[in-house]
Backbone as numpy.savetxt, mean C-alpha at the origin, in Angstrom:
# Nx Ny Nz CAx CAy CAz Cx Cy Cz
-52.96 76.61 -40.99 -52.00 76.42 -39.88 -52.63 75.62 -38.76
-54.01 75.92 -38.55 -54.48 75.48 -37.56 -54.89 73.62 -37.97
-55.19 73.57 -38.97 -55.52 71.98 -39.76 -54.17 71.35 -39.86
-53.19 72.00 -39.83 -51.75 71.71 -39.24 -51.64 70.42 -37.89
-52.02 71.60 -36.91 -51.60 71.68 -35.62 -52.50 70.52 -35.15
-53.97 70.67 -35.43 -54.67 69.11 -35.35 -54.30 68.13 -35.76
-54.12 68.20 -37.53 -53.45 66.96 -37.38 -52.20 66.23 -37.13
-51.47 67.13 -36.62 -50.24 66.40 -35.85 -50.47 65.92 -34.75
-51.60 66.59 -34.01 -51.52 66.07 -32.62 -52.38 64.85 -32.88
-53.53 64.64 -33.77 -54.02 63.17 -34.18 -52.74 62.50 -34.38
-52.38 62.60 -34.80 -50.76 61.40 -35.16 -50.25 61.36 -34.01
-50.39 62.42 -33.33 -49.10 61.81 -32.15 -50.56 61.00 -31.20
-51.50 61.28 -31.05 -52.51 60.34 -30.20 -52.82 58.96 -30.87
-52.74 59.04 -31.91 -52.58 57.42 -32.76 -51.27 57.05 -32.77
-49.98 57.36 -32.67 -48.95 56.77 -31.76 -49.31 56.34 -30.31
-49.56 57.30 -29.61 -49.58 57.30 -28.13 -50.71 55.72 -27.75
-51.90 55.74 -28.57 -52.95 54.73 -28.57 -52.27 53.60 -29.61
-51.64 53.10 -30.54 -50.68 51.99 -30.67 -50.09 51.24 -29.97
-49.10 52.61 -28.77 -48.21 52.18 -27.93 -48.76 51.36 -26.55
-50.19 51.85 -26.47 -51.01 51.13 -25.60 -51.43 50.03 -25.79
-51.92 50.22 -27.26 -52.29 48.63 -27.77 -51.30 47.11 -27.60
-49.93 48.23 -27.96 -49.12 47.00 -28.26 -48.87 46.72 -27.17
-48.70 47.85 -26.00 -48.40 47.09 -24.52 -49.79 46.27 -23.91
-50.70 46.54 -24.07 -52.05 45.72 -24.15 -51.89 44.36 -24.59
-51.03 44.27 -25.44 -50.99 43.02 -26.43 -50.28 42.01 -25.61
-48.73 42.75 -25.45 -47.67 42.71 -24.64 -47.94 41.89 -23.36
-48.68 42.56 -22.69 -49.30 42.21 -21.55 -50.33 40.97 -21.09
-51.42 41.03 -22.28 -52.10 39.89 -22.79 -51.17 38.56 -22.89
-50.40 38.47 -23.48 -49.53 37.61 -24.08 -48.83 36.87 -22.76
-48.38 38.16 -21.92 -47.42 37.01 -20.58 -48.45 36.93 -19.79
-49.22 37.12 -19.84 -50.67 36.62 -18.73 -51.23 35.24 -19.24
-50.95 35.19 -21.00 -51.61 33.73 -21.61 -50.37 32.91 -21.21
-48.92 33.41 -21.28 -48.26 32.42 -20.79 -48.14 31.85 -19.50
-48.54 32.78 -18.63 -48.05 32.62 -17.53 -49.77 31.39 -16.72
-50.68 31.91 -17.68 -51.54 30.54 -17.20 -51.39 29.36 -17.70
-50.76 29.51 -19.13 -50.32 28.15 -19.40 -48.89 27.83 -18.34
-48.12 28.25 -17.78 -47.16 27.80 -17.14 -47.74 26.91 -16.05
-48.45 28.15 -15.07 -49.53 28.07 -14.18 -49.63 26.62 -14.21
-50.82 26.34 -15.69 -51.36 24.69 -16.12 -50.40 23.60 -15.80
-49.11 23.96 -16.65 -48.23 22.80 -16.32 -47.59 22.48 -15.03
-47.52 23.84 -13.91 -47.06 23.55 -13.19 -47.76 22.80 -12.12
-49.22 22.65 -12.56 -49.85 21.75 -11.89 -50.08 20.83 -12.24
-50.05 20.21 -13.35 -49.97 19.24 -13.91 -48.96 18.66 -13.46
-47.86 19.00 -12.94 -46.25 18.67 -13.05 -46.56 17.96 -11.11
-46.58 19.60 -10.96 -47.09 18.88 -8.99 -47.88 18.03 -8.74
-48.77 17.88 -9.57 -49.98 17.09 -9.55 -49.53 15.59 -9.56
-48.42 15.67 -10.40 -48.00 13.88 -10.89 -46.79 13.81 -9.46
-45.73 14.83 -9.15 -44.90 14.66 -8.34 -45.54 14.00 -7.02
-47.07 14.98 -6.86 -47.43 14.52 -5.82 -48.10 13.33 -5.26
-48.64 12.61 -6.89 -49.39 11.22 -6.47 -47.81 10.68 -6.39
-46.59 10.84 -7.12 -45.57 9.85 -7.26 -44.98 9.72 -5.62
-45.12 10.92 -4.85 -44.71 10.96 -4.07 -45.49 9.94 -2.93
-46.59 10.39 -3.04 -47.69 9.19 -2.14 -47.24 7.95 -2.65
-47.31 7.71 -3.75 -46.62 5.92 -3.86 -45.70 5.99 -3.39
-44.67 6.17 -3.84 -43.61 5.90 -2.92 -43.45 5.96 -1.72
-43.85 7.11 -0.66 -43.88 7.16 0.58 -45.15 6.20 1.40
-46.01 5.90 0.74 -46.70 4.74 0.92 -46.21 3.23 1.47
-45.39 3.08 0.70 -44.40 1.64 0.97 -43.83 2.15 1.81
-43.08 3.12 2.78 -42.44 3.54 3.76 -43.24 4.03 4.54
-44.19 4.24 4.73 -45.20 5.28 5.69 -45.49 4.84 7.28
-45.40 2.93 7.17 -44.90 2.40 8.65 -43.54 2.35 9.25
-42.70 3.04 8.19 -41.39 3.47 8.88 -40.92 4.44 9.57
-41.70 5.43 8.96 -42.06 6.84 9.41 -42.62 7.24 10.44
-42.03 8.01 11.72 -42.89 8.77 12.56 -43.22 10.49 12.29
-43.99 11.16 12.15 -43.95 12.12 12.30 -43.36 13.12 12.98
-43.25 12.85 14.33 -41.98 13.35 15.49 -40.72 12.89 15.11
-40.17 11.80 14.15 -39.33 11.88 14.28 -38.80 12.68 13.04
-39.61 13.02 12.07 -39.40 13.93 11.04 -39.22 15.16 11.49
-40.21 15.93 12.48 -39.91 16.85 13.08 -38.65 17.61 13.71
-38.37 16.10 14.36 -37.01 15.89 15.00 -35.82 16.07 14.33
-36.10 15.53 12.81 -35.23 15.93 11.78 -34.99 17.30 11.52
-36.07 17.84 11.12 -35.92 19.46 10.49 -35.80 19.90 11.62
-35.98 20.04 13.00 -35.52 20.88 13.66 -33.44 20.98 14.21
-33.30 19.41 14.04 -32.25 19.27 13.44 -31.21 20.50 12.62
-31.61 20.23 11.49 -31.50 20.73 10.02 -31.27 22.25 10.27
-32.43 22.58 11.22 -32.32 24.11 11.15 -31.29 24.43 12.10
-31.31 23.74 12.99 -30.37 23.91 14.24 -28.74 24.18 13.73
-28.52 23.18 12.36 -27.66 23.11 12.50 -27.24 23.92 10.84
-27.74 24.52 10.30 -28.26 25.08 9.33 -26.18 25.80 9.09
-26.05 26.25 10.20 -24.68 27.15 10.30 -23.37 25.86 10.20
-23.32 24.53 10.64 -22.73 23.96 10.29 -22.36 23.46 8.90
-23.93 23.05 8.80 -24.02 22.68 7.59 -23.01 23.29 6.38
-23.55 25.03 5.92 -22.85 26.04 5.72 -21.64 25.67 5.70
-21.13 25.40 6.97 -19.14 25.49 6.75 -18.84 24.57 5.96
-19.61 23.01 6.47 -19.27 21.57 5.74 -19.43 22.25 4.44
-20.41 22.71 3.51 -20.63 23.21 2.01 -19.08 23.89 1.98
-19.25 25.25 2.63 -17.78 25.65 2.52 -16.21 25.03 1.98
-16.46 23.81 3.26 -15.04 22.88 3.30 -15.13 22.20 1.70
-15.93 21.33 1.70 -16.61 20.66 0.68 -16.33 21.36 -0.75
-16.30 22.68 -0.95 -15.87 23.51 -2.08 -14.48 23.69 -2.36
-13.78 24.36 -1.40 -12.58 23.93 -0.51 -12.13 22.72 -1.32
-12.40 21.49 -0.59 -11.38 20.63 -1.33 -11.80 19.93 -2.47
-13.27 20.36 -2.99 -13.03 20.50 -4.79 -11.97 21.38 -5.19
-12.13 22.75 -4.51 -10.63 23.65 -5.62 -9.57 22.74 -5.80
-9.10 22.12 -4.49 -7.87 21.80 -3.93 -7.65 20.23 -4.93
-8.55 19.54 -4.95 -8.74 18.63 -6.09 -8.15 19.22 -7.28
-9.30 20.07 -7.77 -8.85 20.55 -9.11 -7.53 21.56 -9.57
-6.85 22.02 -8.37 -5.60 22.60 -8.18 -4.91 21.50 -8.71
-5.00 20.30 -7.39 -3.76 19.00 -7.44 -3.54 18.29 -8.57
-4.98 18.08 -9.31 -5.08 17.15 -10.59 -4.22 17.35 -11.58
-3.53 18.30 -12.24 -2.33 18.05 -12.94 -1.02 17.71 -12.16
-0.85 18.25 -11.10 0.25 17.31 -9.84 0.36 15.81 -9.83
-0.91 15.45 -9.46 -1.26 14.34 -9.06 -1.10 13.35 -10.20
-1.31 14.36 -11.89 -1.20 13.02 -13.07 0.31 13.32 -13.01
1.15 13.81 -12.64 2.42 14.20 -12.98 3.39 12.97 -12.42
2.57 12.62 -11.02 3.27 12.24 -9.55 2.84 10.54 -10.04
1.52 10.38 -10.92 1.44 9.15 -11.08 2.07 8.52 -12.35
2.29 9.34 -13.36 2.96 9.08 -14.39 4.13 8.81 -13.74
5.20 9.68 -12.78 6.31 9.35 -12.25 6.86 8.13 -12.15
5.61 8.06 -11.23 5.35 6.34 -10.47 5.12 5.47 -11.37
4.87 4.83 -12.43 4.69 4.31 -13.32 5.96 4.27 -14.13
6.49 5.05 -14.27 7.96 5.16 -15.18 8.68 4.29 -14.27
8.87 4.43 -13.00 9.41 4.18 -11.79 9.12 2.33 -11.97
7.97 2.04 -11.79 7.54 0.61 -11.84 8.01 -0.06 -12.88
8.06 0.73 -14.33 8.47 0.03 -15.45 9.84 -0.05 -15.40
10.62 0.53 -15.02 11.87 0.25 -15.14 12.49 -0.67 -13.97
11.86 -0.90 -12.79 12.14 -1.59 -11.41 11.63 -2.97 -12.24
10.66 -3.35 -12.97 10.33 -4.54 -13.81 11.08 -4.87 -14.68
11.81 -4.02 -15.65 12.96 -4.29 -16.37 13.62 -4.81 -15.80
14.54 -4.10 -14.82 15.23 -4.50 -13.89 15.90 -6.13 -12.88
14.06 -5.90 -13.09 13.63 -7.59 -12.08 13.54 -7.91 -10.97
13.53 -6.49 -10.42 13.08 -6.49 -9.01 11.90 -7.37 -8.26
11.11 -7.03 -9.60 9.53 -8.16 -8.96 9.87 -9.27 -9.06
10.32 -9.85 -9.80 10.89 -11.10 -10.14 11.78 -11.60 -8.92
12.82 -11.35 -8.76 13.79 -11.14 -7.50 12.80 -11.26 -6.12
12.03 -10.26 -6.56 10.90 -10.71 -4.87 9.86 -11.69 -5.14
9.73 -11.83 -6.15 8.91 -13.11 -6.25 9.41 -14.67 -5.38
10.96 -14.72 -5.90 12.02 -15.84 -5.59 12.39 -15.64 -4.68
12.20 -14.21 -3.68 12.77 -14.11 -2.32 11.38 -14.40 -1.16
10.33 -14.39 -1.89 9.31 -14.99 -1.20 8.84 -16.33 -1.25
9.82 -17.03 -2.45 9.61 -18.20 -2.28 10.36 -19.03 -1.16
11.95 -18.33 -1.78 12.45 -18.46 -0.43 11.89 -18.42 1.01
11.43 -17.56 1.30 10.79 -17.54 2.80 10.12 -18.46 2.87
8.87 -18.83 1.88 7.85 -20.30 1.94 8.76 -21.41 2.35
9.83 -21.28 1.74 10.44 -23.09 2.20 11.10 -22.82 3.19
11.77 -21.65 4.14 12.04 -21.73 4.99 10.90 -22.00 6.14
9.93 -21.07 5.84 8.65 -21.24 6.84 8.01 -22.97 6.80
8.36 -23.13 5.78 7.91 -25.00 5.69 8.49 -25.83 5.99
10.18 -25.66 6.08 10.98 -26.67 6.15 11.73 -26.39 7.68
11.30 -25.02 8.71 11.57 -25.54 10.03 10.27 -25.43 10.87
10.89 -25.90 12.36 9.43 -25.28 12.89 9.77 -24.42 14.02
8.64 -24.17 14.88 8.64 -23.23 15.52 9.74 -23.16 16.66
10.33 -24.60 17.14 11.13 -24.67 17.95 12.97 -24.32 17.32
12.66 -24.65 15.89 14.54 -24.30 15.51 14.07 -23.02 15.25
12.94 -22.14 15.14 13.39 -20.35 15.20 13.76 -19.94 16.48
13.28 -20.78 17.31 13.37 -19.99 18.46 14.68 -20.33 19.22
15.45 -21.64 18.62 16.84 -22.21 19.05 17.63 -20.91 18.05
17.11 -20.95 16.85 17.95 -20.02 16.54 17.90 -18.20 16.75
17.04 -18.29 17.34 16.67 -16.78 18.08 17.79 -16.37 19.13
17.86 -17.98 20.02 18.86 -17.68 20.89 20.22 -17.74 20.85
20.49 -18.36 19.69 22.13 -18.61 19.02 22.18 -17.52 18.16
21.68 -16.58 18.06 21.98 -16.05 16.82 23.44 -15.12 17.26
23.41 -14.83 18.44 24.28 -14.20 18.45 25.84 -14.96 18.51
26.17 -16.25 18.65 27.16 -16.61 18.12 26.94 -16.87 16.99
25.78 -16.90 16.01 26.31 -17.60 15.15 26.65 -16.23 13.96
26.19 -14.51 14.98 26.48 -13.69 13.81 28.44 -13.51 14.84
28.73 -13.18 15.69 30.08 -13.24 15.95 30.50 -14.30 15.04
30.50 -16.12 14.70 30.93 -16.67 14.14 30.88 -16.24 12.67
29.93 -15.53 12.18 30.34 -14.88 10.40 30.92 -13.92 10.08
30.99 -12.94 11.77 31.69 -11.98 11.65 33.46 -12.36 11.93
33.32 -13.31 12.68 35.11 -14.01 12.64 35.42 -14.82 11.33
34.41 -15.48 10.35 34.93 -15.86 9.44 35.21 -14.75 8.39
34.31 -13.51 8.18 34.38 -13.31 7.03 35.94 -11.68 7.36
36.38 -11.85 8.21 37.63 -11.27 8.61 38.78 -11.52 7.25
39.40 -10.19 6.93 40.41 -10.35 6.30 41.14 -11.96 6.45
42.13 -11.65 8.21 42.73 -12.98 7.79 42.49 -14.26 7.52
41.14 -14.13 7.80 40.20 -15.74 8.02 39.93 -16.26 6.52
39.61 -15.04 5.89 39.47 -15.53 4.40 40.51 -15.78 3.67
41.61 -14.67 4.00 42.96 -15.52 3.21 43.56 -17.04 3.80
43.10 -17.45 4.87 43.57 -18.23 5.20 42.52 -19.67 4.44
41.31 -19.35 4.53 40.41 -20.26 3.57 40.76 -19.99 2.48
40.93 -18.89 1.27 41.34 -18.91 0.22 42.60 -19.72 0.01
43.69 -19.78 0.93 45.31 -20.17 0.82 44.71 -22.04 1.22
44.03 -22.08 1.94 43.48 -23.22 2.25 42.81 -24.27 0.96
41.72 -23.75 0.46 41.03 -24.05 -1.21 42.03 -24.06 -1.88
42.90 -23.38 -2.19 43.89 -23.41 -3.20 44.85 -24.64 -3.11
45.40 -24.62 -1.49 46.05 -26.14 -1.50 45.54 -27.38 -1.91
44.18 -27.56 -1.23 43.35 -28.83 -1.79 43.32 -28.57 -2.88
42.99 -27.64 -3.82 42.92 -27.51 -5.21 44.09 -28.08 -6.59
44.92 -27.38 -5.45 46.29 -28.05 -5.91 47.02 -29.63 -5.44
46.46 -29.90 -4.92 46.91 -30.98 -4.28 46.77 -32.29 -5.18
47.85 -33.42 -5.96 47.55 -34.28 -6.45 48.11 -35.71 -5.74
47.47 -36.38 -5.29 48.18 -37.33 -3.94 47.84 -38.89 -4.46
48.30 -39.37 -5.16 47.86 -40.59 -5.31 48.45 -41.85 -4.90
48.03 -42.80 -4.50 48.64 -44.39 -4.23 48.45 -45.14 -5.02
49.74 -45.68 -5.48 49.43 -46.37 -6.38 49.75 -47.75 -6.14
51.10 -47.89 -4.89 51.41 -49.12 -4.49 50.91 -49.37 -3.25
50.88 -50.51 -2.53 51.11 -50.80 -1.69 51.17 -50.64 -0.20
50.67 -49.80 0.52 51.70 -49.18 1.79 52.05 -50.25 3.26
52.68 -50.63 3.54 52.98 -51.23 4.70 53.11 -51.07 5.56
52.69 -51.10 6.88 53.24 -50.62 8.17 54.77 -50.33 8.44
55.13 -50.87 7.90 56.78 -50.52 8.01 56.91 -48.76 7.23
56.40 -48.59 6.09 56.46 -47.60 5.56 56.14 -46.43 6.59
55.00 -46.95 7.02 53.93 -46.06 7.42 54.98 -45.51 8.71
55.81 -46.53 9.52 56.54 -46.18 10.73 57.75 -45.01 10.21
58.56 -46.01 8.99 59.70 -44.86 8.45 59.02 -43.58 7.71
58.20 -43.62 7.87 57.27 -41.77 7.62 57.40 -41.12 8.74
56.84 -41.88 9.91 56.90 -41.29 10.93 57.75 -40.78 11.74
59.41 -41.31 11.27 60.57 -40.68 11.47 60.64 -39.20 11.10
59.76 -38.92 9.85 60.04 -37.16 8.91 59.41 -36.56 10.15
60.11 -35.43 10.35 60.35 -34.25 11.33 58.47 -33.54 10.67
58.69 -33.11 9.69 57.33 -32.47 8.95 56.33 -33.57 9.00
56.11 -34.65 9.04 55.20 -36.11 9.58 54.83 -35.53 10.65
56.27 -35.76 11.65 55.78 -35.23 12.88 54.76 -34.39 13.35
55.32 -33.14 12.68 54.89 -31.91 13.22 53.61 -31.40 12.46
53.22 -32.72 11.45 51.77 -32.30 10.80 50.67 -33.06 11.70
50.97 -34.60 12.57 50.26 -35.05 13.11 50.39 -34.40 14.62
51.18 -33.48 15.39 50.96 -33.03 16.31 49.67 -31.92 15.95
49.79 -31.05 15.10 49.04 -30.02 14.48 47.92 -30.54 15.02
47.40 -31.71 14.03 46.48 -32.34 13.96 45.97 -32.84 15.11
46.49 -33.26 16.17 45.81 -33.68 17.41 45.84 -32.65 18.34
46.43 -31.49 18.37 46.25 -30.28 18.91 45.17 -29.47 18.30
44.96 -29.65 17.02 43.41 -28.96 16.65 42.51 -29.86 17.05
42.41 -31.44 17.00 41.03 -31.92 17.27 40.96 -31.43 19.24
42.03 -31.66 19.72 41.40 -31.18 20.91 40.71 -29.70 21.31
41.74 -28.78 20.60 40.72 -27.44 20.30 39.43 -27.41 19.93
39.47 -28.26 18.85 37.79 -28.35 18.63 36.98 -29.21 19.30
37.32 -29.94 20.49 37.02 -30.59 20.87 36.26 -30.21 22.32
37.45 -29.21 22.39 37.18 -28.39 23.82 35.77 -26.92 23.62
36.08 -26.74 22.18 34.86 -25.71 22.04 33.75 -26.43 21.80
33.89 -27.64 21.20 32.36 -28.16 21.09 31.81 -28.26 22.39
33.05 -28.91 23.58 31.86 -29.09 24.60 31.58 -27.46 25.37
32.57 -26.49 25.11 31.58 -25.13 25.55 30.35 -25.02 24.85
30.35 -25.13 23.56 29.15 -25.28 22.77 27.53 -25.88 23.32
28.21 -27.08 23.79 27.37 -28.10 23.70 26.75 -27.79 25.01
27.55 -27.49 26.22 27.02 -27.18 27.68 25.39 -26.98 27.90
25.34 -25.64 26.87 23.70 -24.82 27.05 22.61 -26.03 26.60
23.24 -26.76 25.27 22.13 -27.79 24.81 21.90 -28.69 25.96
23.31 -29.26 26.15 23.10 -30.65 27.41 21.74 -30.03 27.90
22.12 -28.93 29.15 21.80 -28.64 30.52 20.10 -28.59 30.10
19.70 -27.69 28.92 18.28 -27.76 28.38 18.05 -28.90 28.32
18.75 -30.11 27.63 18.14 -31.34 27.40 17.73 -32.18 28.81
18.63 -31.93 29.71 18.58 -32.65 31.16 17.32 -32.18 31.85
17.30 -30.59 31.62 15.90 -30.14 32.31 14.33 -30.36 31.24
14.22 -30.93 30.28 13.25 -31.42 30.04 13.32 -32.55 30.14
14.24 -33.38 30.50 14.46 -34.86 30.48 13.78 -34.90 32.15
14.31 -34.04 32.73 13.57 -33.98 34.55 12.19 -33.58 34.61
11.83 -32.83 33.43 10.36 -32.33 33.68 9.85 -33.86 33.02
């Protein structure tokens, strides 16, 4: 019983001395790694740090020391700003990466939008409406914009009196007569003719018409004309 009891407790002390070994081993092992780390990590600083001397070498008369100082105290000063800017800065990455299926949604839109305004011929249309403008911008100058700056307002009352219901039936009823109209000479005419015409009542009353409109228009041209004269007289005096 007793050759028992010894040798169990030998077994459990040759466990107990294993468990040491192997943590011995264990232990050994991250101490060999950790000097090989050790190695490289000087090896590593070692190269960072000549790389760093070259390089800061070629800059080293740019450099003040105070004003580096000046920097990091900076830096620290502002250490709490900084912070928020990171903050914000995260912020509108989410807000990016929120929008980005929006944003392909909103540009695909726009694109559908363009292709069919091109079907259309809208660009085209503004292409020819900018050509237009070129030959207007080429073919006056600066003095008929500005004559017509100041006429414009009769001359939009005058499109707004032509393009009037009765004004147009009366040009439409007008086109249509000339249209219709077939008048030819084929003989002769004589003053004598020309007098016994002038007997017809409707003769008459077409050549009164007629010299009662040229004086109408005769009388608005010179309201017309007044503003031009009086400009022309006062640069004619200057």
């Amino acid at each position: 019983m007793e050759n028992k009891t010894i040798q169990q407790q030998l077994e459990s002390i040759q466990q107990q001395l294993n468990y040491i070994v192997s943590e011995i081993e264990a232990e050994r092992r991250r101490r060999r790694e950790l000097e090989e780390l050790k190695s490289d990590l000087n090896l590593i600083a070692r190269d960072v740090f000549q790389a760093a001397v070259e390089e800061l070498d070629g800059v080293a008369q740019h450099i003040d020391t105070g004003d580096v100082l000046h920097l990091l105290k900076k830096l620290l000063r502002n250490v709490r700003n900084l912070s928020k800017l990171m903050d914000q800065l995260e912020s509108l990455m989410s807000f990016v990466e929120d929008a980005g299926p929006l944003t392909k949604e909103v540009v695909l839109e726009l694109m559908q939008t363009l292709d069919e305004l091109d079907r259309k011929g809208y660009f085209d249309f503004m292409a020819e409406a900018l050509k237009i403008i070129d030959t207007i911008v080429t073919s006056f100058t600066v003095e008929d914009v500005r004559l017509l700056r100041e006429n414009i307002a009769h001359i939009l009352i005058t499109v707004k009196n032509l393009t009037q219901p009765e004004m147009l039936a009366t040009v439409n009823n007008a086109l249509s007569f000339f249209k219709e109209m077939d008048i030819e000479i084929e003989e002769e005419v004589s003053y004598w003719k020309i007098f016994k015409a002038l007997r017809d009542p409707e003769m008459r009353r077409g050549i009164a018409f007629m010299i009662q409109f040229l004086k109408n228009m005769a009388s608005k041209n010179g309201e017309l004309l007044k503003p031009l004269q009086s400009r022309t007289e006062t640069k004619q005096e200057d």
